[in-house]
N, CA and C atoms as an extended XYZ file, in Angstrom:
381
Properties=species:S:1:pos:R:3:atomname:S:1:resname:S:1:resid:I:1 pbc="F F F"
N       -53.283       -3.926        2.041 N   UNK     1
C       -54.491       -3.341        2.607 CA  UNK     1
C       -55.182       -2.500        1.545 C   UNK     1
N       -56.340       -2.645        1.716 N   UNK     2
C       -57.577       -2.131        0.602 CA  UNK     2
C       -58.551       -0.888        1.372 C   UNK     2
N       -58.814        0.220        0.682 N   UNK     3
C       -60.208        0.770        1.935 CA  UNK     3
C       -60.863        1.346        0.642 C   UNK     3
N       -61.799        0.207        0.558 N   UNK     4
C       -63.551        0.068       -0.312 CA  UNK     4
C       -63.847        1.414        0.135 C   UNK     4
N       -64.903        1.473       -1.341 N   UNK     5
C       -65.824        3.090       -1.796 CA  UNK     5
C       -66.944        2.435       -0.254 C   UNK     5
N       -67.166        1.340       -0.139 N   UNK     6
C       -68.208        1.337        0.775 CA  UNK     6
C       -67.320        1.681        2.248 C   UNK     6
N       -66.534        1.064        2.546 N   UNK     7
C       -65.888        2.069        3.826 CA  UNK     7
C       -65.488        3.555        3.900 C   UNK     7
N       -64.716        3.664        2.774 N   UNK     8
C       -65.438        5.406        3.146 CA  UNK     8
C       -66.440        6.149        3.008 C   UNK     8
N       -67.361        5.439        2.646 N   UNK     9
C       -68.731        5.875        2.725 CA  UNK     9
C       -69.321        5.481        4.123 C   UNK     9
N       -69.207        4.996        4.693 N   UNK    10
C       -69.211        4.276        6.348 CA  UNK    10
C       -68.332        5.823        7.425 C   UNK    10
N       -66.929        5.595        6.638 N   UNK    11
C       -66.618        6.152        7.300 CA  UNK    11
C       -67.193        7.940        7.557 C   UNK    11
N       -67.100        8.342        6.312 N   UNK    12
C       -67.981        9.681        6.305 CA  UNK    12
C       -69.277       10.139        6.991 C   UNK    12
N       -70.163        9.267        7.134 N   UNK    13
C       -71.181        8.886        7.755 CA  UNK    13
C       -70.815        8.473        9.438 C   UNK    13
N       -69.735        8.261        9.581 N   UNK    14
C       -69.643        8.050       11.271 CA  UNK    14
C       -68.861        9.146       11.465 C   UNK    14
N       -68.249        9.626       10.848 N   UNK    15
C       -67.830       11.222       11.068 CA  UNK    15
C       -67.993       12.211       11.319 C   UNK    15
N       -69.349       12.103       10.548 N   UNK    16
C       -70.658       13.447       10.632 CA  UNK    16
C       -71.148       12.936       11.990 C   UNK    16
N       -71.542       11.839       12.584 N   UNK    17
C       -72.214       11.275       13.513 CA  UNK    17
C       -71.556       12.135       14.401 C   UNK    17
N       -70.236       11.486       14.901 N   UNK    18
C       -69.290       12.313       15.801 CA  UNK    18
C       -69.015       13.775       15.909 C   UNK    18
N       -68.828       14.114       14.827 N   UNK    19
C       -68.851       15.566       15.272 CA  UNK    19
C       -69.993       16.218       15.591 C   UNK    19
N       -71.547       15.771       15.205 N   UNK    20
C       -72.957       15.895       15.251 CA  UNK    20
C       -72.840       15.813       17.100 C   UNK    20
N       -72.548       14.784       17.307 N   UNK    21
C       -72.648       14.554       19.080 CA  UNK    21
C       -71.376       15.673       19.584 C   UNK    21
N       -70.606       15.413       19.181 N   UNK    22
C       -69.499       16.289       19.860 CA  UNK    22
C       -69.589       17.562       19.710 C   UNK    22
N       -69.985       18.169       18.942 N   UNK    23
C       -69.758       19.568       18.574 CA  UNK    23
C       -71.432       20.149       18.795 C   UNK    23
N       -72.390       19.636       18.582 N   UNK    24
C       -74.133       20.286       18.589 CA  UNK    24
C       -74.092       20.524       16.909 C   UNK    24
N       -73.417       20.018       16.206 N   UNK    25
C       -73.924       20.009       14.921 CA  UNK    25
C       -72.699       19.259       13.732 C   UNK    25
N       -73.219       19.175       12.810 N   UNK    26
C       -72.077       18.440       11.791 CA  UNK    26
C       -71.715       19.192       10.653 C   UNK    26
N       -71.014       18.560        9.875 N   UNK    27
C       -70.636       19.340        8.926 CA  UNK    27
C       -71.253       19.310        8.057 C   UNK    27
N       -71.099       20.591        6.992 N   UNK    28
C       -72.340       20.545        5.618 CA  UNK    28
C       -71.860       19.393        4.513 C   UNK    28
N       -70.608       18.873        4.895 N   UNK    29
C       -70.097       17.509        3.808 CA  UNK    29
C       -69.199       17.247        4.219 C   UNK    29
N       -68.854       15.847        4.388 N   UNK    30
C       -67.808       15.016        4.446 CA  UNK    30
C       -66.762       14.267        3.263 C   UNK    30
N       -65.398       14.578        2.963 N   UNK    31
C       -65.381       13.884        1.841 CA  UNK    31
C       -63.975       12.942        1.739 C   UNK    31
N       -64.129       11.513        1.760 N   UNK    32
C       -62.948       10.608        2.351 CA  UNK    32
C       -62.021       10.477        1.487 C   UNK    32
N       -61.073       10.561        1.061 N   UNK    33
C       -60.133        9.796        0.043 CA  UNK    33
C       -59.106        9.303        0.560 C   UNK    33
N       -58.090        8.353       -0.134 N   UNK    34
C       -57.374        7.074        0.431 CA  UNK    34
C       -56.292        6.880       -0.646 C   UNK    34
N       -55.074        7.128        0.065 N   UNK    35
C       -53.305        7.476       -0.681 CA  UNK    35
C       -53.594        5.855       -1.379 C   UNK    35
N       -52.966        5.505       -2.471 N   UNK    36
C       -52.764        4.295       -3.233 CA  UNK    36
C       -51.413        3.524       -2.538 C   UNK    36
N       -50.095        4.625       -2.270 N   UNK    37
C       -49.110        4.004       -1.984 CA  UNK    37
C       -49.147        3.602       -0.393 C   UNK    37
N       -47.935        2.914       -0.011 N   UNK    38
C       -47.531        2.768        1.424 CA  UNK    38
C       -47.005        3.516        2.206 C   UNK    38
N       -47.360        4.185        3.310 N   UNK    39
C       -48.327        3.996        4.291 CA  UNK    39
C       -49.624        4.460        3.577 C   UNK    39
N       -50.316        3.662        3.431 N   UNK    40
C       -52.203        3.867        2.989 CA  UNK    40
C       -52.498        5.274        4.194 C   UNK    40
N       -52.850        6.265        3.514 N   UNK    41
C       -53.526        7.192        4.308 CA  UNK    41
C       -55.414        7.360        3.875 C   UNK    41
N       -55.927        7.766        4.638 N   UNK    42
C       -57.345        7.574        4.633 CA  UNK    42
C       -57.366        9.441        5.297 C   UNK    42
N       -58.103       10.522        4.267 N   UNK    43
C       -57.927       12.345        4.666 CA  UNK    43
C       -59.574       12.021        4.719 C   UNK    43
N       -59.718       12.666        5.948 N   UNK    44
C       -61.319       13.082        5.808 CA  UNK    44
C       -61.605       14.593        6.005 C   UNK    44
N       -61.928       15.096        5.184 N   UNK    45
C       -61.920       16.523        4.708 CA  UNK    45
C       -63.454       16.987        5.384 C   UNK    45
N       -63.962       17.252        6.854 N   UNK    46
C       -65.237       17.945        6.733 CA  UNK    46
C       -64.973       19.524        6.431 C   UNK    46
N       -66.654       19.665        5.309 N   UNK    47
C       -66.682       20.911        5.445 CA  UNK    47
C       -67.895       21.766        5.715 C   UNK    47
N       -67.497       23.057        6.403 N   UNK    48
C       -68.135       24.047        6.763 CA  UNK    48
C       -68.504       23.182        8.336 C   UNK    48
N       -67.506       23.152        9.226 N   UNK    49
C       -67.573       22.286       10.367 CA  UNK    49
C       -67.412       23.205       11.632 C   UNK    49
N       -67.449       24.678       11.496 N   UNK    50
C       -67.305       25.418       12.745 CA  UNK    50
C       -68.654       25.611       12.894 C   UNK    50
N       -68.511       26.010       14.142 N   UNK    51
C       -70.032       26.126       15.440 CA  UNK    51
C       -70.172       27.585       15.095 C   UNK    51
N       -71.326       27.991       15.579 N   UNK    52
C       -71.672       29.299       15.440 CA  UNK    52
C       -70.722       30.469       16.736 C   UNK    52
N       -70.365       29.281       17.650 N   UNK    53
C       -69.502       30.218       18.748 CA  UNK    53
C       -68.351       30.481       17.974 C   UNK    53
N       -67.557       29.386       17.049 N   UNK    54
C       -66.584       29.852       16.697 CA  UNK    54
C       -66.280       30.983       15.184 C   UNK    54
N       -67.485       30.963       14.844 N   UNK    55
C       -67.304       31.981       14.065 CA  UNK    55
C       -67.512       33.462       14.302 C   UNK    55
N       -68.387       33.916       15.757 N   UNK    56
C       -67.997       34.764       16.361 CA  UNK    56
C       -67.004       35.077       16.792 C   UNK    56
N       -65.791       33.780       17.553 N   UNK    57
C       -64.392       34.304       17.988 CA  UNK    57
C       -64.183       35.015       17.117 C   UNK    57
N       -63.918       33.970       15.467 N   UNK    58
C       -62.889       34.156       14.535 CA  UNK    58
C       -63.182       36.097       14.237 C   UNK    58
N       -64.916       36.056       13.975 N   UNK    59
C       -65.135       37.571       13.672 CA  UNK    59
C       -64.492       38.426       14.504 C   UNK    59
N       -64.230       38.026       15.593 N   UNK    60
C       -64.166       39.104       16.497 CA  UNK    60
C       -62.233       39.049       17.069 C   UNK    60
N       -61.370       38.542       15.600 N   UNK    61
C       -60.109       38.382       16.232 CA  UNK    61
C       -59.604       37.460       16.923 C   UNK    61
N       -60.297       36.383       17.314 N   UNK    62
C       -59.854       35.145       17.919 CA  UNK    62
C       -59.538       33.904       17.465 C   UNK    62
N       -59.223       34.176       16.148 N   UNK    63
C       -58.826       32.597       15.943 CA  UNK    63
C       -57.621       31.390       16.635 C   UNK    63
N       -57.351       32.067       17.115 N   UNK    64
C       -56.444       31.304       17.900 CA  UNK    64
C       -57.373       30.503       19.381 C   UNK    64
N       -58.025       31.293       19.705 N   UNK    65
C       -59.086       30.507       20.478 CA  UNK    65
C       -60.241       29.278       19.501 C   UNK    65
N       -60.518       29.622       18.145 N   UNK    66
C       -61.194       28.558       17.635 CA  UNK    66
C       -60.031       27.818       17.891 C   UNK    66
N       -58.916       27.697       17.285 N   UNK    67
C       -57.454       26.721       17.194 CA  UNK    67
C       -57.686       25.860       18.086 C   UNK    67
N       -57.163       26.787       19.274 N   UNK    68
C       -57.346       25.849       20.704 CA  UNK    68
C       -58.207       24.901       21.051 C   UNK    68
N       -59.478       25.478       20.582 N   UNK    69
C       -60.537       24.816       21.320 CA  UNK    69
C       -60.869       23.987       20.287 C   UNK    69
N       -60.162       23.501       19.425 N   UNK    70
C       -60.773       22.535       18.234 CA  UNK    70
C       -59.508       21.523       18.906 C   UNK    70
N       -58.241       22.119       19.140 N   UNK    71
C       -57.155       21.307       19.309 CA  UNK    71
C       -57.801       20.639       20.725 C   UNK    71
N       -58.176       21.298       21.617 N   UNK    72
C       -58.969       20.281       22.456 CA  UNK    72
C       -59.865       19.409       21.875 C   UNK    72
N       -60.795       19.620       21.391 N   UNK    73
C       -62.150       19.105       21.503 CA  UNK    73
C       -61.248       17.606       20.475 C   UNK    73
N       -60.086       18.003       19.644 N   UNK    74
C       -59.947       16.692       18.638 CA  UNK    74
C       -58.724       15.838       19.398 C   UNK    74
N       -58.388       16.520       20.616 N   UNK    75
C       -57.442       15.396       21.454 CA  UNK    75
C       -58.306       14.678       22.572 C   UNK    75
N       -59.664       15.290       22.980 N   UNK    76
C       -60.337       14.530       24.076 CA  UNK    76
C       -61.234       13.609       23.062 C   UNK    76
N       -61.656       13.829       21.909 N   UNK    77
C       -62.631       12.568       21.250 CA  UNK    77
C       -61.597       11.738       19.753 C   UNK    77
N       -60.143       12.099       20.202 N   UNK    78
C       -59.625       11.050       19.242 CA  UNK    78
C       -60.067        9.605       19.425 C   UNK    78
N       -60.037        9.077       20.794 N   UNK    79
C       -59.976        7.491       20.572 CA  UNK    79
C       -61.357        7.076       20.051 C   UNK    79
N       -62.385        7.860       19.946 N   UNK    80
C       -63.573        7.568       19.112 CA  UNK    80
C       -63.837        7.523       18.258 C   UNK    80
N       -62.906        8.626       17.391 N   UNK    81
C       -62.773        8.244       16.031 CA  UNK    81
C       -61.832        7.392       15.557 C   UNK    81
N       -60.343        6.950       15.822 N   UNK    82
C       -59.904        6.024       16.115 CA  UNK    82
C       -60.410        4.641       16.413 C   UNK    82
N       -61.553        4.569       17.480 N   UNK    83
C       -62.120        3.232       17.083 CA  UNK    83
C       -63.114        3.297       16.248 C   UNK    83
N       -63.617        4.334       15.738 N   UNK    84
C       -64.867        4.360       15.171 CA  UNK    84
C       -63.663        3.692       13.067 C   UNK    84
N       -62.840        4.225       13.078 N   UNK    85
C       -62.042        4.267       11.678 CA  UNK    85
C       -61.675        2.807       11.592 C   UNK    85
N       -60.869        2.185       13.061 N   UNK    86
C       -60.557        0.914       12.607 CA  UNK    86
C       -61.392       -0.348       12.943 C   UNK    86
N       -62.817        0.121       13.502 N   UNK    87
C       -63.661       -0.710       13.261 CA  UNK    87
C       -64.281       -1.185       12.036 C   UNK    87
N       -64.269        0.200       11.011 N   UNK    88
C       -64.842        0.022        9.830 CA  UNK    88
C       -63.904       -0.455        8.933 C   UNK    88
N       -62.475       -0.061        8.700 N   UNK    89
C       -61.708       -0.412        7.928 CA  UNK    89
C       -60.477       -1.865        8.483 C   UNK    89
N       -60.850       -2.277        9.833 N   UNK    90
C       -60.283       -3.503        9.839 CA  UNK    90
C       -59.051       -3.267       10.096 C   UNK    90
N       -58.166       -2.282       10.821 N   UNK    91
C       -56.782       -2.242       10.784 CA  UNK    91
C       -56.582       -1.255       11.571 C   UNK    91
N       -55.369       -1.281       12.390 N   UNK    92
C       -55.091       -0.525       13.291 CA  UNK    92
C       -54.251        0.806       12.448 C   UNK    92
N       -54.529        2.136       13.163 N   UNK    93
C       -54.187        2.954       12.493 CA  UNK    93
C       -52.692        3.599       13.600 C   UNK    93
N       -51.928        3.848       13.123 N   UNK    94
C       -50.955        3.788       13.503 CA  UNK    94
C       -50.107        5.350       13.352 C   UNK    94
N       -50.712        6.689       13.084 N   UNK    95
C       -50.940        7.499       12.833 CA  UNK    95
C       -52.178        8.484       13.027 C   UNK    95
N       -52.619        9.503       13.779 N   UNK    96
C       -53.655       10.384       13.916 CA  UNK    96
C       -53.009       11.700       13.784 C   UNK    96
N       -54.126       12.666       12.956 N   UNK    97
C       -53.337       13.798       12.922 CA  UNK    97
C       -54.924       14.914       12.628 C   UNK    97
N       -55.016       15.851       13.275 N   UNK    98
C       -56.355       16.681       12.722 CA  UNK    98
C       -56.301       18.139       13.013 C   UNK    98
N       -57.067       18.899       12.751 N   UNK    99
C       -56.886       20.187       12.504 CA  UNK    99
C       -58.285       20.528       12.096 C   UNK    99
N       -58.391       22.416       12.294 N   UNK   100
C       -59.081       23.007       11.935 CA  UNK   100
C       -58.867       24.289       10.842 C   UNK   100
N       -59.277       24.872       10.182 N   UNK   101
C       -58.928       26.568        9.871 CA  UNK   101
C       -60.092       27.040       10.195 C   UNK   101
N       -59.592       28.341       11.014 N   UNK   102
C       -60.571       28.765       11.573 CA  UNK   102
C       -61.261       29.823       10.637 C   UNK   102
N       -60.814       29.959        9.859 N   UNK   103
C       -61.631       31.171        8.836 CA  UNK   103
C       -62.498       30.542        7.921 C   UNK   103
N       -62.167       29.419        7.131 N   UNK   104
C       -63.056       28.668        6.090 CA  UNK   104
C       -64.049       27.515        6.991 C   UNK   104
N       -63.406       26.894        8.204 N   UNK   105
C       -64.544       25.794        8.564 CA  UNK   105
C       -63.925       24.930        8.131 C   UNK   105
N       -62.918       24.410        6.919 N   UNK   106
C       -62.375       23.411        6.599 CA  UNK   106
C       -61.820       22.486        7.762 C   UNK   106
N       -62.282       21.310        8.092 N   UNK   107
C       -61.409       20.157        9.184 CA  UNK   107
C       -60.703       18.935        8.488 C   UNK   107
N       -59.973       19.003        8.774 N   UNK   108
C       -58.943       17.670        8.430 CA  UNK   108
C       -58.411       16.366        9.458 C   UNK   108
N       -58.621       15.272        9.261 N   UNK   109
C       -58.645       14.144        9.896 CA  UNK   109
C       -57.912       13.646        9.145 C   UNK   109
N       -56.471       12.942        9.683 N   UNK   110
C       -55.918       12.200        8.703 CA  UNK   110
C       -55.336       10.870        9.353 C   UNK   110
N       -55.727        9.530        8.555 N   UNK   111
C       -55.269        8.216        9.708 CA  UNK   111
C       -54.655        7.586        8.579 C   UNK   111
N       -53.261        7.213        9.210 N   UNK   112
C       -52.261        6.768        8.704 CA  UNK   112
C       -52.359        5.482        8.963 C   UNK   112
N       -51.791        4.303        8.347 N   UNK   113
C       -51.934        2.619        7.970 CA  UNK   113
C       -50.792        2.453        7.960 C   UNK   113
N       -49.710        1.779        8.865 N   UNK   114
C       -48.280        1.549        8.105 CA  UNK   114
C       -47.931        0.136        9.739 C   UNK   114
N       -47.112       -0.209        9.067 N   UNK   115
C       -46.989       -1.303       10.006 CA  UNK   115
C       -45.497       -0.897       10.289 C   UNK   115
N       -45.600        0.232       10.424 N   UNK   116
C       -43.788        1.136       11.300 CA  UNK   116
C       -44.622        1.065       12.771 C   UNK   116
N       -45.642        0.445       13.362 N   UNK   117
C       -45.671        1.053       14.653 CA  UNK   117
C       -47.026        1.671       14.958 C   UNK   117
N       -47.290        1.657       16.411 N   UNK   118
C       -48.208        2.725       16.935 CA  UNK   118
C       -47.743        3.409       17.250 C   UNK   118
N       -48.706        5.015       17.323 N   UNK   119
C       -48.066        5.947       16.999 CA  UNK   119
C       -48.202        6.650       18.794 C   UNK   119
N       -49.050        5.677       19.696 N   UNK   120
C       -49.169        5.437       21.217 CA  UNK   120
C       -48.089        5.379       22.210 C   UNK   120
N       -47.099        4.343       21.055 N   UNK   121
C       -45.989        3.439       21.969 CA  UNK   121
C       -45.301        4.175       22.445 C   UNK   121
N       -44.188        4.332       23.143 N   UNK   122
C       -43.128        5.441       23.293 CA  UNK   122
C       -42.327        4.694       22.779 C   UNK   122
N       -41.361        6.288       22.138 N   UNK   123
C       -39.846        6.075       21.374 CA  UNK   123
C       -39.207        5.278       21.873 C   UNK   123
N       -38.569        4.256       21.069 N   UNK   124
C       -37.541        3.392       21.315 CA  UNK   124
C       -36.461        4.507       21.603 C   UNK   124
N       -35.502        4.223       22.882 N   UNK   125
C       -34.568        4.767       23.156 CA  UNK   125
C       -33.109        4.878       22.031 C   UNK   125
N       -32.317        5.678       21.888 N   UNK   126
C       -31.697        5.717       20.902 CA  UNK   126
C       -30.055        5.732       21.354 C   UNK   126
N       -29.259        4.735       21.001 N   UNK   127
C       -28.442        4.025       21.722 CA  UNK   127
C       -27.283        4.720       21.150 C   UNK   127
């Protein structure tokens, strides 16, 4: 498996899209890069991606409420980026993982490529 300068350029661009709809605004840059070895990982780094509500929490002692509410907002619109990633890159991703820091704005998206599995299925029982 291969992921072309033109798919992550696709992908960056449907990234910003999504968080643009999801959030009331996007990030000031998106920036994709893609592991060489096996499992192929694909990091999408947005930055300066907090809302203006959440930089009041954070001012005001709450980062743990940005936390939360990012850890929501990136478990109710995973399967969109999820299909939005393996529409463009052709392969099921078999791995999701994302995050916020609530002090810098830095977001992290990370989709894993490995043919160990979806990462959906439930555990094989262990005998």
């Amino acid at each position: 498996m291969r992921i072309t300068r033109a798919q992550r350029n696709a992908v960056a661009e449907k990234v910003t899209s999504l968080e643009r709809s999801f959030y009331g605004r996007g990030p000031r840059n998106v920036k994709v890069s893609v592991s060489d070895d096996d499992p192929i990982s694909l990091v999408v780094l947005s930055i300066d991606s907090l809302t203006v509500a959440d930089a009041v929490l954070n001012e005001r002692g709450y980062s743990d409420a940005v936390l939360r509410h990012h850890e929501a907002l990136h478990e109710a619109t995973k399967q969109e980026f999820l299909d939005a990633v393996e529409e463009i890159v052709g392969s099921s991703v078999s791995a999701y993982l994302a995050q916020v820091h609530p002090t810098t704005g830095y977001a992290v998206r990370v989709f894993v490529f490995s043919d160990l599995g979806d990462f959906d299925a439930e555990p094989s029982a262990q005998v």
